[in-house]
C-alpha positions in Angstrom: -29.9 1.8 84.9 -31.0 2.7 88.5 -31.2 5.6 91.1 -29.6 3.7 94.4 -31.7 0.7 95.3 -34.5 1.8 92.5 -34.0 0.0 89.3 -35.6 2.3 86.6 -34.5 0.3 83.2 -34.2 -3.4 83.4 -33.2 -5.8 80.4 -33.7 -3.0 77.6 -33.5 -4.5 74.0 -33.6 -0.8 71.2 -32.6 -0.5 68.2 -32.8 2.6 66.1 -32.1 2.4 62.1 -30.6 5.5 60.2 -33.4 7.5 59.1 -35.7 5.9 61.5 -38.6 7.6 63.6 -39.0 5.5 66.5 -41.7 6.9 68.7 -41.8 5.5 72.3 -45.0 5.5 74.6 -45.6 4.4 78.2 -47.1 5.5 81.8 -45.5 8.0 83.8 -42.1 6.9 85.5 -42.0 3.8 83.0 -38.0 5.4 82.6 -39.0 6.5 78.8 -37.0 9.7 80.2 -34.0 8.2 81.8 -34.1 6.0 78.5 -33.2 9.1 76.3 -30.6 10.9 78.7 -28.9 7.2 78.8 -28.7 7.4 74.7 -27.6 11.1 75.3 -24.8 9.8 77.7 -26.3 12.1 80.3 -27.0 8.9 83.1 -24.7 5.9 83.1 -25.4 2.9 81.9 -24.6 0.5 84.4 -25.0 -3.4 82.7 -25.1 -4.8 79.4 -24.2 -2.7 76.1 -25.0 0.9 74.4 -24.4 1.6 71.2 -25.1 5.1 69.9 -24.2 6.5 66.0 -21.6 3.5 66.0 -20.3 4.5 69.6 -19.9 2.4 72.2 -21.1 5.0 75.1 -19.3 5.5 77.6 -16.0 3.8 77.5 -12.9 3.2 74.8 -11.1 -0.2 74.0 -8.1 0.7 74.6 -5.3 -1.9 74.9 -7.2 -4.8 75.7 -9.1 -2.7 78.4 -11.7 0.0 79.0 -11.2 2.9 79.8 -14.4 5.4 80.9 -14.7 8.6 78.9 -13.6 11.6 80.2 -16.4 14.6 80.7 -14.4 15.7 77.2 -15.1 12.5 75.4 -18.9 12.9 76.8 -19.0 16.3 75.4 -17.5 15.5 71.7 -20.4 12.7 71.6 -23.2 14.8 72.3 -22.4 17.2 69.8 -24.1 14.4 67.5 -27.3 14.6 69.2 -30.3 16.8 69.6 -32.5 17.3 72.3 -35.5 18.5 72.7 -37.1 18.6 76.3 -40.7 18.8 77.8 -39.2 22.5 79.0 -38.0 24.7 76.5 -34.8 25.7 78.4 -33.7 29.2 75.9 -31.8 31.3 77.5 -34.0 34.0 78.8 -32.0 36.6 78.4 -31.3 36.1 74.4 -33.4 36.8 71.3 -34.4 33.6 69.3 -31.5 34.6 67.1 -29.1 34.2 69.8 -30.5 31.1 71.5 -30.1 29.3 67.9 -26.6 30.9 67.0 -25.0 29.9 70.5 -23.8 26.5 70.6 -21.9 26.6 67.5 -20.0 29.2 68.7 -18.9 28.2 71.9 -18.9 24.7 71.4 -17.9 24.3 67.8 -15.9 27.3 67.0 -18.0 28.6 64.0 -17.6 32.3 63.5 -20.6 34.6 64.4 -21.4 35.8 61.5 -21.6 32.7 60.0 -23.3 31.1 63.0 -26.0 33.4 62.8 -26.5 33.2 59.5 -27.3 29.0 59.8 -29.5 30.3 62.5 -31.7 32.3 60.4 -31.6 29.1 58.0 -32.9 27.1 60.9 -35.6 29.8 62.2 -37.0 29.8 58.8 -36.9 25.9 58.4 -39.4 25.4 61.6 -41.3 29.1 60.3 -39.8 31.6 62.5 -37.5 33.7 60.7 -40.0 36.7 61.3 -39.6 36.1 64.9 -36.0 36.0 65.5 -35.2 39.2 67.5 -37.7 38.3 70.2 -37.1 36.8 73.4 -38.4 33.7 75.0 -40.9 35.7 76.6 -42.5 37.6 73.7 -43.0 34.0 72.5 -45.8 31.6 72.4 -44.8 28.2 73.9 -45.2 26.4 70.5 -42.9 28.7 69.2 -40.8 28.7 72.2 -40.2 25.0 71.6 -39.8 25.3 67.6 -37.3 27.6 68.5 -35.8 24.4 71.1 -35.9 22.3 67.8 -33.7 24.8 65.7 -31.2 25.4 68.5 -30.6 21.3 68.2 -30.4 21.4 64.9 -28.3 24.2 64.6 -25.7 21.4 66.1 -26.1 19.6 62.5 -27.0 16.2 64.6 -27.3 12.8 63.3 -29.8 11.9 65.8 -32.3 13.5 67.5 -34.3 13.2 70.5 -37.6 14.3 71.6 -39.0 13.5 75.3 -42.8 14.9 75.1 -41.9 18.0 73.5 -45.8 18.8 73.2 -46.3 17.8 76.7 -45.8 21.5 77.9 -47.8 23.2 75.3 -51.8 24.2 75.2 -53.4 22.1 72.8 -54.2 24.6 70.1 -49.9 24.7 69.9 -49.4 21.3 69.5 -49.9 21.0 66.1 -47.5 23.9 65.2 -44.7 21.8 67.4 -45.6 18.4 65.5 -46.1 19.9 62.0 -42.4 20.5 62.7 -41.0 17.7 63.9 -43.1 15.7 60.6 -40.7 17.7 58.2 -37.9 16.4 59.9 -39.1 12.9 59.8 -39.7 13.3 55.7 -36.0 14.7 55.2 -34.7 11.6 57.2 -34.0 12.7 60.0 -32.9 9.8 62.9 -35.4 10.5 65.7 -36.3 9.0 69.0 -39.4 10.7 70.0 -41.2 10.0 73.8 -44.5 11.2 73.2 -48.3 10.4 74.6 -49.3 12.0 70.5 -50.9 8.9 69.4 -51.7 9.7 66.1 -48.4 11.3 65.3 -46.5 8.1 66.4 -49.4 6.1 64.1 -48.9 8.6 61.1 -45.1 9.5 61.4 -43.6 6.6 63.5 -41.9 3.4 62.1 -41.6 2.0 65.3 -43.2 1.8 68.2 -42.2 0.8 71.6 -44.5 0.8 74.7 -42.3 0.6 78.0 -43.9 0.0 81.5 -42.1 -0.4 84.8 -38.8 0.0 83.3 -39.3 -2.4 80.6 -39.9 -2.9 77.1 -43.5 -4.7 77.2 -43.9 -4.5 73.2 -42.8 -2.9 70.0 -43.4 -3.0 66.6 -44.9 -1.1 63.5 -47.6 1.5 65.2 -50.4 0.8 63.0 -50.6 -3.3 63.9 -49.4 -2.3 67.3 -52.1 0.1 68.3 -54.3 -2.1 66.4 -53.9 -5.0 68.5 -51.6 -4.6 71.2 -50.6 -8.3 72.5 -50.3 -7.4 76.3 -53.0 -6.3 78.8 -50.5 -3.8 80.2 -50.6 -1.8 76.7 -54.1 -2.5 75.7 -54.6 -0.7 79.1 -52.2 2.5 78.9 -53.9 2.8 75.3 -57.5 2.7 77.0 -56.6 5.4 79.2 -54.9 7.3 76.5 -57.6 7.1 74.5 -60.6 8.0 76.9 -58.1 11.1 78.0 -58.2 12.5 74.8 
């Protein structure tokens, strides 16, 4: 994956199991970013294979060819996935109820009514049922983003991804964000989650992966990882990490 003559991801090996949390750490402009929007089908990938919830993203066998997916074919595949960005991204204009409720109405047809009842169901699930008239604004930026996490579940995704949802937040509200995002992990939920939380990826993560320069440098179960990382280039970022917090 590249951006004209800059090549962000180069030789990316990922696997993901159902029901995994894979937590994913790394430097600034390593691509852990451009990583999740290629899983998302939102940037092409442009050598070797992707394989996402048992699609191959992107194109179609089709007669002995492939064919590329249509922006229709893009959209049915994302309706599988969550995301959750560093921004919250709510409409501004829209209660919490409304932000939640939308998606499945316009994109998957479900009556409002019924829409906004599974909202309410997902408000309460991340603690914010007694919040859902308000706007984004009358909101706190944890509960903006828990708010961010129930509009992508709201989608009933098999997989979800999380690029630094905490990163945005002051640090008395990340706990609320993470709190949230560890009940998902305990139903079973599939995540991908980019995060500089250490001891979230340590305490929640089955994997971890360190990328750096567009590359995976090393993976493997946090606790032995962070323990004793095998490459300079980690036992450095983790250093840094460390002496930042």
């Amino acid at each position: 994956m590249g951006y004209g003559a800059t090549q962000v991801l180069n030789g990316v090996d990922f696997t993901v199991a159902p029901g995994e949390v894979s937590c994913v750490i790394g430097p600034s402009g390593s691509g852990k970013s451009t990583f999740l929007r290629c899983l998302n089908g939102l940037e092409p990938v442009l050598g070797g294979s992707l394989r996402v919830l048992g699609q191959e993203v992107g194109h179609t066998l089709r007669g002995g060819r492939y064919h590329p997916w249509t922006p229709k074919e893009f959209a049915a595949f994302r309706r599988n996935i969550g995301m959750v960005f560093q921004r919250f991204n709510l409409f501004a204009h829209h209660s919490a109820l409304e932000n939640v409720a939308c998606a499945p109405v316009h994109v998957l047809g479900v009556p409002a009514e019924r829409a906004r009842a599974r909202a309410m169901e997902h408000l309460d699930r991340v603690g914010l049922a007694q919040h859902a008239h308000k706007r984004p604004h009358q909101l706190s930026g944890g509960q903006q983003q828990r708010v961010a996490i129930a509009r992508a579940l709201a989608m009933d995704p098999a997989l979800m991804l999380f690029d630094e949802p905490t990163s945005a937040l002051d640090p008395e509200l990340v706990d609320e964000v993470l709190d949230v995002m560890k009940g998902l992990a305990a139903e079973g939920m599939t995540m991908v989650v980019v995060t500089h939380e250490i001891a979230f990826a340590r305490e929640v993560g089955d994997r971890l992966t360190f990328f750096a320069d567009g590359v995976v440098v090393e993976e493997g179960p946090p606790e032995e990882l962070l323990a004793s990382p095998a490459h300079e280039r980690t036992r450095a970022f983790l250093s840094s990490v460390r002496a930042g917090s």
